[in-house]
LUMLUMNU-997027 format. One record per atom (N, C-alpha, C, CB): residue in one letter; x, y, z. Coordinates in steps of 0.02 Angstrom, whole numbers, padded with zeros to 5 digits, always signed. Glycine has a CB too. Example, Ala and Ser with C-alpha at 12.3 -4.5 7.8 and 13.67 -1.06 7.14 Angstrom:
! residues 2
A+00660-00284+00390/A+00615-00225+00390/A+00660-00165+00390/A+00565-00224+00452/S+00642-00112+00354/S+00684-00053+00357/S+00645+00002+00394/S+00704-00030+00286/
END
This chain:
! residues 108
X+00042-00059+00000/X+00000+00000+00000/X+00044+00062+00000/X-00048+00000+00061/X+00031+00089-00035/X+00080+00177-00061/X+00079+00202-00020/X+00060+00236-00113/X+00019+00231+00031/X+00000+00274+00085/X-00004+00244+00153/X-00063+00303+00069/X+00028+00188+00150/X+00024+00149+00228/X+00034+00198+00292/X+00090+00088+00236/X+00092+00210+00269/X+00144+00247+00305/X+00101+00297+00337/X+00205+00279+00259/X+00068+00348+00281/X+00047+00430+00296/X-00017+00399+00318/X+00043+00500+00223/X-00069+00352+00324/X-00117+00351+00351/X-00109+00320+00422/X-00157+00326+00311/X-00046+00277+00442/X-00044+00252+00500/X-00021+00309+00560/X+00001+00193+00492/X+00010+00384+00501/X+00036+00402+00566/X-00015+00465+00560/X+00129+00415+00577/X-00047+00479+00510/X-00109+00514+00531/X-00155+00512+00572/X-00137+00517+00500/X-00192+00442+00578/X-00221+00415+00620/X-00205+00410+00709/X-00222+00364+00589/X-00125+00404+00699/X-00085+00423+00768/X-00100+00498+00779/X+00004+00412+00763/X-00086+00535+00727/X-00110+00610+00751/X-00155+00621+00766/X-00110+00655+00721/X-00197+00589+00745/X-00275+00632+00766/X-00291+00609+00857/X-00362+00589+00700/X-00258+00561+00861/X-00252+00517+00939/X-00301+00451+00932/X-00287+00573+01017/X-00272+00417+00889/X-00304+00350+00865/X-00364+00325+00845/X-00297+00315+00900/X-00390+00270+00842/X-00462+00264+00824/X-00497+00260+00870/X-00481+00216+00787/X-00473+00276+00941/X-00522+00282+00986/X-00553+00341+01011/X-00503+00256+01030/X-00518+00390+00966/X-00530+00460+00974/X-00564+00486+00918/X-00468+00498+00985/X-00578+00433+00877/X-00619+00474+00808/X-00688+00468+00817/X-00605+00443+00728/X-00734+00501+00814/X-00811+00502+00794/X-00824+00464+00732/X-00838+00577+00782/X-00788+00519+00678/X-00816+00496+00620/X-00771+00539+00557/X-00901+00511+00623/X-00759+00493+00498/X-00706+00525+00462/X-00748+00521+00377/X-00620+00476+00474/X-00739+00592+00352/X-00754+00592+00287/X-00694+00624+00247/X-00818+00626+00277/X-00714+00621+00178/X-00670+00649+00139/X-00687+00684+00076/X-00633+00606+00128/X-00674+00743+00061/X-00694+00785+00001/X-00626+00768-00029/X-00714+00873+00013/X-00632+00810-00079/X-00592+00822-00144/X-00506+00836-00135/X-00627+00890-00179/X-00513+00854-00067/X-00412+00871-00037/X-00399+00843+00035/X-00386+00977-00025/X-00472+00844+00058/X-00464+00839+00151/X-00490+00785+00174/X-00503+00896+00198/X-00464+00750+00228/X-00477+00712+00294/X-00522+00745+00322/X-00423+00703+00340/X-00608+00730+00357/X-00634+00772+00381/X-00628+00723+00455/X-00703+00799+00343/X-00605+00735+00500/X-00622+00711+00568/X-00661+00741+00611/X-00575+00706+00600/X-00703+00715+00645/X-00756+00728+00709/X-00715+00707+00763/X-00831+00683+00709/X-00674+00722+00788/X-00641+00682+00868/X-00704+00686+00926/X-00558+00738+00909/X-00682+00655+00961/X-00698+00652+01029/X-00668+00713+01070/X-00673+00586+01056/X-00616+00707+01058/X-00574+00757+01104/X-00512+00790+01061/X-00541+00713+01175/X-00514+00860+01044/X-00473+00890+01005/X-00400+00888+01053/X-00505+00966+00985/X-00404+00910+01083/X-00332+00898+01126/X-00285+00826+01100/X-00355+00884+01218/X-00325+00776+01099/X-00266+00715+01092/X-00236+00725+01025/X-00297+00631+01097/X-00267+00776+00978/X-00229+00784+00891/X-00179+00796+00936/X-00252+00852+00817/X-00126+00807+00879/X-00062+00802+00884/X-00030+00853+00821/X-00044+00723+00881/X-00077+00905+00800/X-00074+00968+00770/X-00005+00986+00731/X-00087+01017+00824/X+00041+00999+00758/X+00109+01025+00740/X+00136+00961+00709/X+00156+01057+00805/X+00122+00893+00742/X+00152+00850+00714/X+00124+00819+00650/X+00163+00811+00758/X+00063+00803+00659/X+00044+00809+00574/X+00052+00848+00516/X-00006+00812+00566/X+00051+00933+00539/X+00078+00960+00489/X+00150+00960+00464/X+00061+01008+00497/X+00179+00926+00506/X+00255+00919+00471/X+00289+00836+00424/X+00310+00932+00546/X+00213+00798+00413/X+00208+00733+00404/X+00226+00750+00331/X+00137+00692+00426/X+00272+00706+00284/X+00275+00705+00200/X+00214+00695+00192/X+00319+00650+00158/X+00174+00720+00163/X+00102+00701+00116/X+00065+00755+00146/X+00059+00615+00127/X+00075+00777+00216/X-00001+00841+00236/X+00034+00908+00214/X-00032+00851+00346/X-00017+00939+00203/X-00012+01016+00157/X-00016+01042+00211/X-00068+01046+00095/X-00084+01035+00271/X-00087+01071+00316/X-00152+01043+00370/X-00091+01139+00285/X-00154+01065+00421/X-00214+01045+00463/X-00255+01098+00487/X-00194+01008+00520/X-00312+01104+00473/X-00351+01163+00502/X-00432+01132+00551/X-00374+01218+00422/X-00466+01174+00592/X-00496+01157+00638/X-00539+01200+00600/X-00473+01160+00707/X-00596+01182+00584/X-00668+01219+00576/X-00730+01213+00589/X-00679+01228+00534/X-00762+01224+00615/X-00819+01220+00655/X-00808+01161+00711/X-00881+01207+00608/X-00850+01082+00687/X-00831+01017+00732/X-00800+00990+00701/X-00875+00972+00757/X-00761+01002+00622/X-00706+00950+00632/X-00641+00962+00624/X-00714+00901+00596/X-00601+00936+00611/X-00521+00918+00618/X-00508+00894+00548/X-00499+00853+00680/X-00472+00959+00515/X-00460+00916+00437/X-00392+00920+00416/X-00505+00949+00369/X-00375+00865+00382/X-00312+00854+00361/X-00327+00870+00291/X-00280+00785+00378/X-00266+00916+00260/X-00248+00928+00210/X-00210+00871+00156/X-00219+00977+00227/X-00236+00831+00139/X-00157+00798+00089/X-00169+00792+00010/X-00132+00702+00113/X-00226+00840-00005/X-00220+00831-00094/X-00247+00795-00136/X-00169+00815-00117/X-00237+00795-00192/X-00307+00763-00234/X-00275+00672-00211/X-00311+00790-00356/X-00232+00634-00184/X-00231+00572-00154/X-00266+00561-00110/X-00183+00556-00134/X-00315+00600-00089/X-00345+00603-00040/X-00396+00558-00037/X-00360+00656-00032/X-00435+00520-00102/X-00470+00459-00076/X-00410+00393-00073/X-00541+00440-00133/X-00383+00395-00113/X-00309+00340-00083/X-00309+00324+00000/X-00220+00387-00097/X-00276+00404+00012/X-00260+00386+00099/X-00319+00375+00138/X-00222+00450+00142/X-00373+00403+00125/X-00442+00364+00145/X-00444+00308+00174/X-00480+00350+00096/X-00441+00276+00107/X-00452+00199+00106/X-00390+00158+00112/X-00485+00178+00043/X-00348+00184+00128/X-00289+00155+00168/X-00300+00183+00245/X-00211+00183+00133/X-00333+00245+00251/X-00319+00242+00345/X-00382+00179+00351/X-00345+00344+00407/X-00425+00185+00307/X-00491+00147+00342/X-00473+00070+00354/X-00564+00150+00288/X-00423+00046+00318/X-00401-00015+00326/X-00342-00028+00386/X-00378-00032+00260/X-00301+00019+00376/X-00246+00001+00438/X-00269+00051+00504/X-00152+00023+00411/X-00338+00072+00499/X-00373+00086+00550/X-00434+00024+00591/X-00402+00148+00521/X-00444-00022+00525/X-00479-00061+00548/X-00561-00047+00543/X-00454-00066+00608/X-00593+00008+00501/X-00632+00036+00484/X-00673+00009+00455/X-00618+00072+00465/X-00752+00030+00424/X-00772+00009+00375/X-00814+00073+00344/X-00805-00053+00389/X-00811+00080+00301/X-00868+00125+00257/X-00919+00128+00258/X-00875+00122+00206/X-00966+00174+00266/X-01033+00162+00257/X-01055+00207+00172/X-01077+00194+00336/X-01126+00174+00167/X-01137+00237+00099/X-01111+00299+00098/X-01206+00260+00086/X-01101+00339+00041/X-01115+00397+00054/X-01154+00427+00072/X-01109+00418+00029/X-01162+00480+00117/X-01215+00516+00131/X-01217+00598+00120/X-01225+00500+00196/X-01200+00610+00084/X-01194+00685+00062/X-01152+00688-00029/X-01135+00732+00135/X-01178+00732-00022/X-01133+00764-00097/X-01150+00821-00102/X-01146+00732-00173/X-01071+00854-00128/X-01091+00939-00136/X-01059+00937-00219/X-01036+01011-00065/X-01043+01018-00246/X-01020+01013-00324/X-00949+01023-00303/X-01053+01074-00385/X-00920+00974-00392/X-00826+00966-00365/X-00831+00990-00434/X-00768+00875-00338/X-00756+01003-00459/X-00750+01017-00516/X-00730+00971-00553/X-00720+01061-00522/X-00761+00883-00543/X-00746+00847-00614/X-00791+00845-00649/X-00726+00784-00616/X-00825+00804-00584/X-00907+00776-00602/X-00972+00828-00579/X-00921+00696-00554/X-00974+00875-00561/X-01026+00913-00558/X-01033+00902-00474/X-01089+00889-00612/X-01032+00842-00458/X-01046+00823-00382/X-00987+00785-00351/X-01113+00776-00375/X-00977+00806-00286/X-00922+00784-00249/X-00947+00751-00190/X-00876+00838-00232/X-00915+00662-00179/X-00941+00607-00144/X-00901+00642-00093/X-00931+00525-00166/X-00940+00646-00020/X-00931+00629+00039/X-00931+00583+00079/X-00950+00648+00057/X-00879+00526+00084/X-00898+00459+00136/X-00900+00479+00193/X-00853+00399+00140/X-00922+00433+00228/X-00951+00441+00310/X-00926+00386+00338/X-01036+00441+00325/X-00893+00383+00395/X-00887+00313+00418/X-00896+00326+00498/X-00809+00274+00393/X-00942+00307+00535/X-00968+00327+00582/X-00912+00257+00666/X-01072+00319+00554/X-00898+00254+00689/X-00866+00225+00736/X-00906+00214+00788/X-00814+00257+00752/X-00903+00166+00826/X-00968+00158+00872/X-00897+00101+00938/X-01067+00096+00812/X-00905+00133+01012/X-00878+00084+01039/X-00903+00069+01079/X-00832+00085+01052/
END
């Protein structure tokens, strides 16, 4: 897997999968819901090869890493241990007119 690496230690940043709510992904970004913003690990993700940047907006926690961005997805969702659910949203992207939002909701 290409993105092993950047999704295993992303996932460490955010403060593991026991700290995630729920993770989607647009067109560049990681959208995280944490539990608890404190356990990110902020400075250190943004200095990870692959993140552009990390910003906090409204409730979630988003990682920047670029149009690879459904790649590392579906590489954190696996060496996170994850599973996908449907999509549940779509807004407009600039390929296809509409841009998939996955949802993957965590329950412990």
């Amino acid at each position: 897997m290409k993105h092993e690496q950047l999704a295993k230690d992303i996932l460490s940043g955010v403060g593991g999968k026991q700290n995630i709510n729920s993770v989607v992904h647009c067109a560049t970004r990681l959208r995280f819901k944490l539990k608890n913003d404190n356990n990110a690990k902020t400075d250190e993700l943004k200095n990870l090869p692959g993140v552009i940047t990390v910003m906090q907006s409204g409730a979630q926690y988003q990682v920047v890493v670029g149009n690879e961005v459904s790649d590392v997805y579906k590489t954190l969702l696996q060496v996170g241990n994850m599973n996908a659910d449907e999509p549940v949203s779509s807004d407009e992207s600039e390929s296809s007119g509409k841009k998939r939002v996955f949802w993957v909701s965590l329950s412990t």
